[in-house]
N, C-alpha and C positions, 0 to 999 in steps of 0.2 A: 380583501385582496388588493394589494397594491398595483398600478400600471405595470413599474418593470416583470411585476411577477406570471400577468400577462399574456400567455401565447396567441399574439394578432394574427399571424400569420394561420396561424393553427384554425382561429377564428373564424376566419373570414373563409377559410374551406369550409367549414362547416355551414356557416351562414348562407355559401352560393347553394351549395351541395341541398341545404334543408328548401332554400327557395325554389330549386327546382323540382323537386320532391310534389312541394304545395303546387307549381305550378300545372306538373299532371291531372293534380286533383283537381285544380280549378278550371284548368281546358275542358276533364271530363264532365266537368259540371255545365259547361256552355253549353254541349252540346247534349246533355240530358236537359238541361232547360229550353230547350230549340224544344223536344219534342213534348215535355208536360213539366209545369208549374206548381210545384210543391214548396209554400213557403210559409212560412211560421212569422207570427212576430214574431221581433224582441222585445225591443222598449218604448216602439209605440206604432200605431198600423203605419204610418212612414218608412221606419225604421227596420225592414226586414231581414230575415235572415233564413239562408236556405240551409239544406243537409252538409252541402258542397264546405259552405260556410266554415260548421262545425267541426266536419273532417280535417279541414285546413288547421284550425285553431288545434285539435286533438292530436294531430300530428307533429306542429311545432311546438308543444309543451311536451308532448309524450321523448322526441328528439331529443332536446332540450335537459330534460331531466334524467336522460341516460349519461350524456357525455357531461353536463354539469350539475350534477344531484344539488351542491351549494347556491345553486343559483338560484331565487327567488321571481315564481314568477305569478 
């Protein structure tokens, strides 16, 4: 797909739209980590990764793949 062909505008709705989406997820995650600590690795005991996390990630591909099925992600 070429630039002109394009919709930024279109985009970038989508982009704030999906960010705010994840951000619910990720507020509700503060505040369920305020009360208990569930965290998993990932790729190494530094590197962790909580539920919050995953929901986040499963939400922006799941988005993602409705309104641009082409899109490789």
């Amino acid at each position: 797909m070429s630039l002109p062909e394009l919709d930024l505008p279109g985009i970038l709705t989508f982009a704030v739209s999906l960010a705010r989406k994840a951000g619910v997820v990720i507020l509700e995650g503060s505040a369920a980590m305020a009360e208990v600590v569930d965290i998993g690795e990932k790729k190494n005991s530094v590197d962790l990764v909580t539920e919050y996390d995953v929901r986040v990630e499963e939400l922006v591909k799941g988005e993602a793949r409705k309104l641009y099925p082409a899109f490789k992600l």
